[in-house]
C-alpha positions in Angstrom: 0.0 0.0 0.0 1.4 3.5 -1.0 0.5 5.2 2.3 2.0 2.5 4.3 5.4 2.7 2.1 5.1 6.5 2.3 4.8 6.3 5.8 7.7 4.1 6.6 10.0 5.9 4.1 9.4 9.6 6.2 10.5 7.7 9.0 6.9 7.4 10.7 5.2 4.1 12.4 1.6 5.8 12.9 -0.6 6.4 9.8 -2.5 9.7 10.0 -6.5 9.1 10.4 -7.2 10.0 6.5 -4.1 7.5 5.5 -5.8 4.9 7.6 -9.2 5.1 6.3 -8.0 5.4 2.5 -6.2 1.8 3.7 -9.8 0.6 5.0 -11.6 1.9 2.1 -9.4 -0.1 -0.3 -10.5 -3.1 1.4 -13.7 -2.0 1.1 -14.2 -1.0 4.7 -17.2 1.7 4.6 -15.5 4.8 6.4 -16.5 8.4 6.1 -16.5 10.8 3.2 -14.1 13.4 4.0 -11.5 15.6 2.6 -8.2 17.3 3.8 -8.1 21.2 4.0 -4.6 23.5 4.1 -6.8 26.6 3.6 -10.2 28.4 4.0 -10.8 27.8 0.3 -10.1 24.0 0.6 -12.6 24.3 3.5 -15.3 25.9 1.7 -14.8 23.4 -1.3 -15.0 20.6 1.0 -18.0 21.6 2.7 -19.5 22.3 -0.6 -18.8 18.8 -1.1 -19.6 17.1 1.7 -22.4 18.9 2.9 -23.5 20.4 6.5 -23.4 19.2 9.0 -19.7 18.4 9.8 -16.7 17.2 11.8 -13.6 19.1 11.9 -10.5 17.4 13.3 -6.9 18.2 13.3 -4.9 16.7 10.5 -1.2 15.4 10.7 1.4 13.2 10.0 2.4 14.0 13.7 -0.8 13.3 15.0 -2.0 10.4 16.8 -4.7 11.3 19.7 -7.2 14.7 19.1 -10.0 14.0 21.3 -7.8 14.7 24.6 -6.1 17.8 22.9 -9.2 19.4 21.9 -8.8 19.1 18.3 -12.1 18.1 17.2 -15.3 20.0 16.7 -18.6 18.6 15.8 -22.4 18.8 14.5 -20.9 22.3 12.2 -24.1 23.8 11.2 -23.0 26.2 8.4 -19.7 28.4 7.0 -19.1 30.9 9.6 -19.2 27.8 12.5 -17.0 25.9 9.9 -14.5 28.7 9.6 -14.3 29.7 13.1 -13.5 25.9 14.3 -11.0 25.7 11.6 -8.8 28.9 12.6 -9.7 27.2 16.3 -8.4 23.7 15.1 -5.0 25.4 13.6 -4.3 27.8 16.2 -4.4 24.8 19.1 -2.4 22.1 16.7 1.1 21.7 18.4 2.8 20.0 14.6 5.2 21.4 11.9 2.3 20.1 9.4 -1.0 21.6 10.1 -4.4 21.0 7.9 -8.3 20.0 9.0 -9.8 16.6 8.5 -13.2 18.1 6.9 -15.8 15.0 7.7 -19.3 14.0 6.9 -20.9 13.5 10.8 -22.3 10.4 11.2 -25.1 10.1 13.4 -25.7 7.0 15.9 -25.8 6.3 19.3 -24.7 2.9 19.0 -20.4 3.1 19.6 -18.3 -0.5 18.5 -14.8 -0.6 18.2 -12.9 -2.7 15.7 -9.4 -3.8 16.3 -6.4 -5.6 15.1 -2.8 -6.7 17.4 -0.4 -8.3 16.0 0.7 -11.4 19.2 4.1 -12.7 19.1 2.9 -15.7 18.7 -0.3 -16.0 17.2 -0.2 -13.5 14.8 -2.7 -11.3 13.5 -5.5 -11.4 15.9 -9.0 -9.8 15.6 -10.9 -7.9 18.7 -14.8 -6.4 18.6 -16.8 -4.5 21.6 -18.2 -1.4 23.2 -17.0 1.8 21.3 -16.4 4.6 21.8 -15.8 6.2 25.6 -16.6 2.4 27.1 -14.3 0.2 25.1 -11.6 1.7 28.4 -14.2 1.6 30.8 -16.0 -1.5 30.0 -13.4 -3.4 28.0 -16.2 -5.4 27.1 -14.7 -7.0 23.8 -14.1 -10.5 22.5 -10.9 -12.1 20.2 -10.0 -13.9 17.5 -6.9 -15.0 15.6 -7.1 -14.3 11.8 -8.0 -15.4 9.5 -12.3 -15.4 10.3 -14.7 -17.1 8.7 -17.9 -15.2 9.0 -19.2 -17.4 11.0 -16.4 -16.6 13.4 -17.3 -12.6 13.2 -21.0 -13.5 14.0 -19.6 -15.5 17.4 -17.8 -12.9 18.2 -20.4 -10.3 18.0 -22.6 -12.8 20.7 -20.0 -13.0 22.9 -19.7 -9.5 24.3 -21.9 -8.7 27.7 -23.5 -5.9 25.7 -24.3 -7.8 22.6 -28.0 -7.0 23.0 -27.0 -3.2 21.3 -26.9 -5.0 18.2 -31.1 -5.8 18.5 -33.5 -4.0 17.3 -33.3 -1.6 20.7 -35.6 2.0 21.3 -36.9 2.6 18.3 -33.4 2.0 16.3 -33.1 -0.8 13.8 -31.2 -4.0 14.5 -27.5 -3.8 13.1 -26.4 -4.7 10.2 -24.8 -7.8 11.5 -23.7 -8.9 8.4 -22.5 -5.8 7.4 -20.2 -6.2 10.8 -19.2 -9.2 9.9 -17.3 -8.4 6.9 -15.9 -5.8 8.5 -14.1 -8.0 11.6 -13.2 -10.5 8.4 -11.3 -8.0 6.1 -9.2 -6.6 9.4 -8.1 -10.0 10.1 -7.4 -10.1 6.2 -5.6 -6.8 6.7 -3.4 -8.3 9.5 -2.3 -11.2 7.3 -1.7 -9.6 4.2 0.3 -6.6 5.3 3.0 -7.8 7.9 3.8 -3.9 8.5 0.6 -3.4 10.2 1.5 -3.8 13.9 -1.9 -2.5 15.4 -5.5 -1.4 14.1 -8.0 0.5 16.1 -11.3 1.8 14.5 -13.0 3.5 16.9 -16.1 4.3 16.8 -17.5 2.3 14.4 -21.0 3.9 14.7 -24.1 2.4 13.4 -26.2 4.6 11.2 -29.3 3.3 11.9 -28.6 -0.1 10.6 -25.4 0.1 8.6 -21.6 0.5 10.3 -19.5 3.5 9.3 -15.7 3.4 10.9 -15.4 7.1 12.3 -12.0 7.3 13.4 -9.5 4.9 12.6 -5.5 4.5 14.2 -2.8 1.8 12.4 0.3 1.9 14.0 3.5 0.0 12.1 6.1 -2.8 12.8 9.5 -0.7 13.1 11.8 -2.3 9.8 14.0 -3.5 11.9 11.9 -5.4 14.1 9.5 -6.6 11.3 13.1 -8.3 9.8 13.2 -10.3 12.9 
């Protein structure tokens, strides 16, 4: 993958959130629509694009973690609230290559996390759970080692405490388990295919209405030298 050898080559082990999505998408992973903005034109273009309402976040090559540094602003109504969070975003970035993640927002209440860890000794292995804010709190989440079968993914999904989420709950449609499914077997895929890939975290994967859309998305690479022993 070009964003991984691009990565590697400036010297860098964590793929920026946009990298890691295009990675996702190429597997077909749905993730969100979104563009990359230097500049209020950019910005206006991408909004244009997109369409209101929107998530900014901080873009990097530096950056890992937003959320903590207040680089994120949501639910952005119009321009002038899109403007004023992006001179907000840049003014707070701390990295020698600033630009704005301009994002479709995705709305759900229901949170999963997708993940990927590559063990020492069994390889590439597969984790699903609570998202968002509970995957620390809760660490409700189950594992396998790739590669899945779907019938694996759908185990997997029953085996978390708070696998009821998935039902038809409140008034909001039951998930699209299969959907989910495909998504836990292309990570493991992921994992096996690209041996560079040291970690995977997509998190949220929120559920619009039925369908899963990864959010936010973190892969984290072997260092050369220790993916040569």
């Amino acid at each position: 993958m070009d964003v991984i050898k691009k990565a590697l080559q400036e010297g860098r082990r964590i793929l920026s959130e946009h990298e890691a999505k295009k990675l996702l998408a190429s597997y077909g992973i749905p993730v969100t629509r979104e563009v990359v903005a230097e500049n209020i034109e950019q910005l206006k273009e991408a909004a244009t694009q997109i369409g209101y309402p929107l998530v900014l976040k901080a873009h990097s090559s530096a950056l890992a973690h937003k959320t903590e540094k207040d680089l994120i602003r949501i639910d952005i109504r119009d321009q002038a609230e899109a403007v004023e969070a992006f001179h907000e975003i840049l003014e707070k970035m701390e990295a020698p290559d600033k630009a704005v993640l301009v994002q479709e927002m995705i709305k759900g209440k229901r949170e999963l996390v997708v993940g990927l860890t590559r063990d020492p000794q069994f390889g590439p292995c597969v984790m699903f759970g609570l998202g968002g804010i509970f995957t620390e709190i809760l660490k409700d989440i189950s594992f396998r080692v790739a590669p899945l079968e779907k019938h694996d993914a759908m185990e997997m999904m029953k085996e978390i405490r708070g696998h009821k989420i998935l039902e038809r709950v409140r008034g909001m449609p039951a998930a699209d388990t299969d959907a989910l499914a495909d998504i836990l077997v292309t990570v493991g895929r992921i994992g096996l295919e690209i041996e560079q890939i040291k970690e995977i975290d997509i998190n949220p994967v929120i559920l619009q209405e039925s369908r899963p859309v990864a959010v936010d998305a973190l892969v984290v690479l072997e260092a050369p030298e220790s993916h040569a022993r």
